[in-house]
C-alpha positions in Angstrom: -1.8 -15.9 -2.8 2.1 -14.6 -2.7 2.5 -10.9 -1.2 5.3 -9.0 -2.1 6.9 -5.6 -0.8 8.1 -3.2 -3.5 11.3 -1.5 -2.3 9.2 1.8 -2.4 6.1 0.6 -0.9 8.8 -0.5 2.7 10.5 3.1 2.9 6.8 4.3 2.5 6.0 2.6 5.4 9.0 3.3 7.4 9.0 6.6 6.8 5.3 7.2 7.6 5.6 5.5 10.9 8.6 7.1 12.0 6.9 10.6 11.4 4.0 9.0 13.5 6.2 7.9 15.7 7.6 11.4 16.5 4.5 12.3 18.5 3.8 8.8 19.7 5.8 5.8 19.4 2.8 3.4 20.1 0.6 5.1 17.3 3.3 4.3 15.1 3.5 0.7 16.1 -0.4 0.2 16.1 -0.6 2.2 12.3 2.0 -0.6 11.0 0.0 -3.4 12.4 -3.4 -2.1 10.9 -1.5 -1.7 7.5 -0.4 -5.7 8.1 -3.7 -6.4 8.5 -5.5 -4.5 5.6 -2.6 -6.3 3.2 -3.2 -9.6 4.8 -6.7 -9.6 3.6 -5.6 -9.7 -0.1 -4.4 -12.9 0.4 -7.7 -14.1 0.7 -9.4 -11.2 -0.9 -7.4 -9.6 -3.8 -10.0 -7.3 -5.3 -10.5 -6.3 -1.9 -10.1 -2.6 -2.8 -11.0 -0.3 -5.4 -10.0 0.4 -8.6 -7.7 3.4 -8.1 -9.8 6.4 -9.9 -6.6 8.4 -11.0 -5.4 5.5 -12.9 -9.0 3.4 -14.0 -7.5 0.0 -14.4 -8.4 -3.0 -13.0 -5.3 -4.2 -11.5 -4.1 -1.7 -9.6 -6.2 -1.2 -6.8 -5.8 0.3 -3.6 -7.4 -0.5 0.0 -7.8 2.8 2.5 -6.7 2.6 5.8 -7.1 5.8 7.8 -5.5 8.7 6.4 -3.7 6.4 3.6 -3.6 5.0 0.7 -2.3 1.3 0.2 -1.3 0.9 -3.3 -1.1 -2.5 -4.7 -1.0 -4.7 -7.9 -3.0 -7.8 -8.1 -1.5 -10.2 -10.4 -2.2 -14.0 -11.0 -0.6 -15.5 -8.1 0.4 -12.5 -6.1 -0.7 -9.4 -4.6 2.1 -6.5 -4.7 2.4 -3.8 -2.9 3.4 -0.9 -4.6 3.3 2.2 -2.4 1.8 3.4 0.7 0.4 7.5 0.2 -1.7 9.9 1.7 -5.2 9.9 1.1 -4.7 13.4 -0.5 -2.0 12.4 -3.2 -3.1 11.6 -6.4 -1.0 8.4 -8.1 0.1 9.1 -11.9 0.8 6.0 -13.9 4.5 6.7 -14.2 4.5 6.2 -10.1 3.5 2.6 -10.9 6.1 1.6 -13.3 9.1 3.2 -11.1 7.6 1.3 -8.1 8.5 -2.3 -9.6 11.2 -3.6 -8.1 10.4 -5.7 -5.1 12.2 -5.4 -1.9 
């Protein structure tokens, strides 16, 4: 199983771990690792996460890590990651089609 970055999903993640790092640089580093290694497990496990309830279909699912959300699509042959949220923002269905083009 393929793993792809929507451009959205890296400036999610970039700009989540530079907020981090404004308080502590080696936070920041550690978050970005355990968000590798939460994706990394849909390679071998791509229903891994839940169905995302906001949205109720079965290929967009997301895995929680922390205070976060990991958005993802799981397709045939590849796992895509589509964004990376807050566990206290909601996802509409329109944030899933402007988060398609891969980075």
């Amino acid at each position: 199983m393929k793993t792809a970055w929507t451009e959205l999903s890296v400036e999610k993640l970039e700009e989540i771990a530079d907020y981090i790092a404004i308080d502590n640089q080696s936070s920041a580093k550690n978050w970005v690792v355990s968000i590798q290694k939460s994706v990394n497990k849909l390679n071998i496990f791509p229903e891994l996460g839940r169905i995302v309830p906001e949205i109720g279909r079965n290929d967009i699912r997301e895995l929680i890590e922390g205070n976060y959300r990991i958005i993802y699509k799981r397709e045939k042959n590849r796992i895509t990651i589509l964004t990376i949220r807050n566990f206290s923002q909601l996802l509409s269905e329109s944030d899933i089609y402007t988060t398609n083009k891969l980075a």
